[in-house]
N, C-alpha and C positions, 0 to 999 in steps of 0.2 A: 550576224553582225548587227543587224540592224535591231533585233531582241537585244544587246549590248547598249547600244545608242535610247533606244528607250528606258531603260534601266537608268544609263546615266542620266539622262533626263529627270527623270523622278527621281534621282535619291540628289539633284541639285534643287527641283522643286522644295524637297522633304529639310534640306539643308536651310533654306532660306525662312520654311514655318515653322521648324521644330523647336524645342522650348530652349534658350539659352544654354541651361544645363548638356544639351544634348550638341547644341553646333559648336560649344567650348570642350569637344571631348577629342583627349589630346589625338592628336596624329601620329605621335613618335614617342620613344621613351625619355626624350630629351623634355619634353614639355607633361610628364607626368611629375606634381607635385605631393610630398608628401610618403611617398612611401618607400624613403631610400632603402631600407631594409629588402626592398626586392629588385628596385631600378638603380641603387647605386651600382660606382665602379665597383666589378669583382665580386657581385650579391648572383645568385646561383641563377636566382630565376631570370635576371638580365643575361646571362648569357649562354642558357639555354633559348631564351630568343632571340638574341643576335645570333647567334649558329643556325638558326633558319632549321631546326630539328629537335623540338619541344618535344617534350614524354607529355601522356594525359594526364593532367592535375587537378587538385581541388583548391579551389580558391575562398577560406572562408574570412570572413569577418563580417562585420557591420555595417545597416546599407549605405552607400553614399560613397565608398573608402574606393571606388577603380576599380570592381572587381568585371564588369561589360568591359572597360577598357581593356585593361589588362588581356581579356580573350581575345579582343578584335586586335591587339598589337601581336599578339601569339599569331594569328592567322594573315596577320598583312604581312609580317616578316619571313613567314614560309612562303609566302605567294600560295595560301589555300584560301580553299571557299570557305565563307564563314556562314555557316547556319544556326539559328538560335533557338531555343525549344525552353517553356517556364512551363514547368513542374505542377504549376496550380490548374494550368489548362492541357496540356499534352498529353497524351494516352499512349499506349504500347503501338497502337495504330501508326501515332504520327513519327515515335521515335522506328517503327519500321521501313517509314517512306523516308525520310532523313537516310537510312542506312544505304535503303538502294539505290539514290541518288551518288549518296556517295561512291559505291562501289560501282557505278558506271562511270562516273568523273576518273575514278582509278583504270578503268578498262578502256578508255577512248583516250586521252589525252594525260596519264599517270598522275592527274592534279587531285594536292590529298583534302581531305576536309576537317575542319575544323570544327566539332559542335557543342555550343555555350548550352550549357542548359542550367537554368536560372532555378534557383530554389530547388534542389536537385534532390533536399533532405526530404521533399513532401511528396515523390516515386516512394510508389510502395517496392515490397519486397520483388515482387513480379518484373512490375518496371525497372528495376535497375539490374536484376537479373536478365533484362533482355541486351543491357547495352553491353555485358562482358564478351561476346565472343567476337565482338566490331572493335572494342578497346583492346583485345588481346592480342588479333590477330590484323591489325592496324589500318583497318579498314577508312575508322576516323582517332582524329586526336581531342579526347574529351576534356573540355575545360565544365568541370561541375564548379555552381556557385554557392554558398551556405552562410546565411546568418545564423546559425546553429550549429551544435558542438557535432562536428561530424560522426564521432568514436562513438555519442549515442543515436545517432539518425542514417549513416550509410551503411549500407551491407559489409561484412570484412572481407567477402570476397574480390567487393567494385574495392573498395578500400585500398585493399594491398596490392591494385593495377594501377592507381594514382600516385601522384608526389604532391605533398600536401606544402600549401604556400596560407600564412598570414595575413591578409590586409590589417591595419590597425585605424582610428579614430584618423582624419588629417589634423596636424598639430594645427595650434593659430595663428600661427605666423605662414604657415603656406595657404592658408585658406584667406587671408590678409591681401597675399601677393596675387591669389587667386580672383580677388573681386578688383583688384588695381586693373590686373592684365584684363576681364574681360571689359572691364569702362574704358579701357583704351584701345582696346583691337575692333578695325571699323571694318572687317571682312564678315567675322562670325559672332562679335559679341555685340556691346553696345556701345562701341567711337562713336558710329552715326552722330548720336544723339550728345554729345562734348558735355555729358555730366561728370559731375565730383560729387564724392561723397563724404561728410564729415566725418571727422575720426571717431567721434563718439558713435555716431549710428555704424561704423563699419565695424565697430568692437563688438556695438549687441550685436549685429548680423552673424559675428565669427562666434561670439561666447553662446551665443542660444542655439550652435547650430550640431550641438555633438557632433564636432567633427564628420560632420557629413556634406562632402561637397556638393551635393546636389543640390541638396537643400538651400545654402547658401545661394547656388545660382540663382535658382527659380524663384527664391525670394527676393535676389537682387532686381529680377527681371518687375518681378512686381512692383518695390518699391520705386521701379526708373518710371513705370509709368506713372504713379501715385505723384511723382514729382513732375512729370512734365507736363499732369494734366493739370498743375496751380502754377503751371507756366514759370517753374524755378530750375535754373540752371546748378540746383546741388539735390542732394538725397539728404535730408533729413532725416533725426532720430525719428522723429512723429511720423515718417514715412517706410523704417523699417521695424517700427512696432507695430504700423495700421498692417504690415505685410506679413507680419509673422504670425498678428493675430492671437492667436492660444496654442503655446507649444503642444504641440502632439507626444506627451510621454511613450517614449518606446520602451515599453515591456510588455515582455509574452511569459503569461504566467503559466503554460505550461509546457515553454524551452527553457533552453538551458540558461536561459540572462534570469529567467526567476531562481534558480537555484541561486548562483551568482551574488544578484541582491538581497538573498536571503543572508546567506553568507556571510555580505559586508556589512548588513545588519545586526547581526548578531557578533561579530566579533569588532564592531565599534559598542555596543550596548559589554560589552567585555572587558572591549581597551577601555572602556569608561571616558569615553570621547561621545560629550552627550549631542553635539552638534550634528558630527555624522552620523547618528542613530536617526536623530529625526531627519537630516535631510532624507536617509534609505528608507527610514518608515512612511513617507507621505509620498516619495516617488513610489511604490506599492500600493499606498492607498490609492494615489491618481492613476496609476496603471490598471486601478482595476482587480488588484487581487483580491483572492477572498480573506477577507479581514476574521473570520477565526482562523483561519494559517497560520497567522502575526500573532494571535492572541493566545494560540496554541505555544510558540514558538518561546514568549514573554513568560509563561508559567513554567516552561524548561529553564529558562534562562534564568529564575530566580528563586530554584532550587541546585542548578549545576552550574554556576558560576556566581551568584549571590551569597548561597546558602546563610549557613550560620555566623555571617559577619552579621547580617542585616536578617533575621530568621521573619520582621512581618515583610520583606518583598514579596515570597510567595503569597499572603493575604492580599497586595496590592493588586498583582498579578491573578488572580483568581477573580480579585473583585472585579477588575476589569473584564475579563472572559464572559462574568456574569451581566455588568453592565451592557455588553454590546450586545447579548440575547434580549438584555430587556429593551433598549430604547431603541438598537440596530446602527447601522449609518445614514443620514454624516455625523447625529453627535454623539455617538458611540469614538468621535476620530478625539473627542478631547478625553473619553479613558483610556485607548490607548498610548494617546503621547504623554500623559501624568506618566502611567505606569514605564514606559520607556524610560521617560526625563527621571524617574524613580530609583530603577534598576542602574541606569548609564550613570548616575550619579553616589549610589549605594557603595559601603568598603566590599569589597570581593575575596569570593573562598571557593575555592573547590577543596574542601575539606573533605567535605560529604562525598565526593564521588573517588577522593585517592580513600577514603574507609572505605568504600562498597569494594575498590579493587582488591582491599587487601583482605575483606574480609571472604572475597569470594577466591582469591587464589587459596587462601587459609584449606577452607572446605575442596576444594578441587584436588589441592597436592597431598591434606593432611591425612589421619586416619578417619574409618567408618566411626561416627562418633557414638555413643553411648551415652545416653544420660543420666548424669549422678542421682541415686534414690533421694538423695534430697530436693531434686528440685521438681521430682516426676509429679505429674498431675496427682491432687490428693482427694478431690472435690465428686467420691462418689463411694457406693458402698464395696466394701474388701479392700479398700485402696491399703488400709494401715494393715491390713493382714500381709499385705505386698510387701510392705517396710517403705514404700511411695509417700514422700514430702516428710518421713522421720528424721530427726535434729534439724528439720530446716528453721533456720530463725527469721522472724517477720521485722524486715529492715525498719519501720516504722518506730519499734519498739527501742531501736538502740542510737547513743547520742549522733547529731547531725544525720539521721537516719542511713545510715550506711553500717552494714555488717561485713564483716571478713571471713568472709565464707568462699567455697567455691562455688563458681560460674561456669568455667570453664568441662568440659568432660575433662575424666581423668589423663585420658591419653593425649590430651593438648594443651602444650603448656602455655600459657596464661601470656599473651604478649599484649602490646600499645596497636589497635588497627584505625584507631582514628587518633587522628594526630591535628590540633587545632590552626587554625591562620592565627594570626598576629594583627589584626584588623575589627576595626568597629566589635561586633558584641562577644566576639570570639576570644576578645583578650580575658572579659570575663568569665568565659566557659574555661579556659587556662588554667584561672589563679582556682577556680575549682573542682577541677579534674585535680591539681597538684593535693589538693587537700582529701581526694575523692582516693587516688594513690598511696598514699599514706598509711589511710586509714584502711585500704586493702592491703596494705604490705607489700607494694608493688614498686618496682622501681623511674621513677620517671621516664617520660616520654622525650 
């Protein structure tokens, strides 16, 4: 009992100095904002914790979104113990002492355990292989947490013992309601102190906060002191820019939000929506990625979805690749936004790549080809004893240089495998392929 009373003692100490973010963390599901998709009425994971008999799960999203919360409401609504274990520090050791705690809590008093364990994708193979015969055999109830695509970072063994839940971004208007409610609650947040904050400064607080409630907190927290210490009874925008300082881009270039941005990169550089190309391309640069990725990624894009509308993008693209070896970063960053703002803005064809399809299903379905004596290599001695490059005629020599000859082997018949866009320089390639047709005896395309 008295190990009880000390306990409470200290987590009312820890209540009273811990950061905003942390004394504003909800109590109840009623006071979780933002993530109705799991805490509304009749949402699966609400009522697998109000039945007080949660399965083990994985909670992934983005940090800030309730995913701490969410476990510790899993384990106050069971009335179990909540133990918490991050993946960047915990070993096979500690995730063993965790077990047999818990499994004596089951053997003296039948009280189940609940254990959070934070970053859960970054347990090797080993480590999460220890926790399945505790998750199986329901020793404890695991709530893993993931900013990372689990499908590529968890075992599929621990995988297929969990039930896998979303957290998403907090929209703005609950992260809105979020900075009201803590400047007004004088228990846990900041009543004491009867500040307001203007609308403007609590828009940039909510807009620069990608949806991360934490962040928003702790920034609030800073900005209240910022204002109380020029002795003003409001928060100022000058108070939640000096707080916010220099946003921290969050990108991990090698999880899954780089694939992600790469992604939205490339297929705004695609839709030809040149705005969202550069906003993806420069949150990458400031993330830190490595800038021939992008550069790599520009000379694909400006042969398989530029191509022959726009045939110098790949020169642009190229040049750029070349420019960043010679002068590097940061002003290697103005050739690759030219050649972005190039490509996002260029007419678009995947000509090139529905010809490659068709010319490889061609070869894949057709017959073993043979090649016509006219066209086989001629350029050596015996070649004309072979009958090799005999009747072939030298397209050069006949009007608009094209002869009517066969190309094709004999046993494949002569079809259209590139087939032009209708866009920038292609319309030209069109009107002469139509003449190119013709003068092959071929029927248009």
């Amino acid at each position: 009992m008295s190990e009880d009373l000390f306990a409470a003692r200290a987590d009312d100490h820890l209540s009273r100095v811990a950061p905003l973010a942390t004394r504003m963390r909800p109590r109840d599901l009623s006071e979780v904002v933002g993530l109705e998709g799991l805490v509304g009425e009749g949402a699966a994971f609400r009522r697998l914790v109000e039945a007080g008999r949660p399965v083990s799960m994985l909670l992934w999203g983005p940090p800030g979104t309730g995913k701490t919360t969410l476990a510790r409401l899993v384990a106050t609504n069971m009335d179990a113990a909540f133990e918490t274990l991050s993946a960047t520090s915990a070993g096979v050791k500690d995730v063993r002492e965790v077990l047999a705690r818990a499994r004596h809590r089951l053997e003296t008093d039948e009280r189940r355990t609940v254990l959070f364990l934070d970053e859960i994708h970054r347990f090797s193979k080993n480590q999460q292989d220890a926790l399945l015969p505790a998750v199986e055999d329901g020793t404890i109830v695991l709530v893993g947490a993931t900013t990372e695509n689990p499908f590529f970072e968890v075992n599929s063994p621990l995988m297929s013992r969990l039930t896998l839940f979303r957290t998403e971004p907090i929209p703005f208007e609950d992260l809105e309601r979020l900075v009201d409610r803590a400047l007004g609650d004088a228990e846990r947040g900041l009543g004491t102190l009867r500040l307001r904050i203007e609308p403007a400064a609590r828009s940039l607080l909510v807009s620069r906060s990608a949806g991360d409630a934490r962040l928003v907190l702790n920034t609030l927290e800073v900005a209240s002191v910022l204002a109380e210490g020029r002795g003003a009874e409001t928060i100022e925008l000058d108070d939640v820019e000096e707080a916010l300082q220099r946003r921290i881009v969050r990108y991990d270039k090698t999880g899954d939000r780089h694939y992600d941005v790469i992604s939205a990169f490339i297929k705004s550089v695609r839709g030809s929506d040149v705005d969202a190309a550069l906003y993806w391309l420069h949150l990458m640069l400031e993330g830190g990625e490595d800038p021939e990725f992008i550069a790599r990624r520009l000379v694909i894009l400006a042969a398989e979805d530029v191509g022959l509308a726009r045939p110098d993008a790949l020169v642009v693209a190229v040049a750029a690749v070349h420019a960043l070896s010679f002068v590097g970063l940061p002003e290697a960053e103005y050739h690759l936004t030219e050649a972005t703002i190039y490509l996002a803005t260029a007419p678009k064809s995947n000509s090139v790549g529905r010809a490659m399809a068709a010319a490889k299903r061609l070869v894949r379905e057709g017959p073993t080809p043979v090649v016509p004596p006219h066209l086989r290599g001629s350029g050596y001695a015996g070649a004309e004893t072979l009958g090799h490059g005999a009747d072939y005629r030298y397209a050069h020599d006949a009007p608009g240089h094209v002869v009517a000859q066969r190309y094709f082997p004999d046993d494949v018949e002569p079809r259209p495998l590139y087939r032009p866009g209708d866009l920038g320089s292609e319309s030209e390639i069109t009107e002469r392929l139509a003449e190119i047709d013709r003068l092959l005896g071929r029927e248009g395309r």
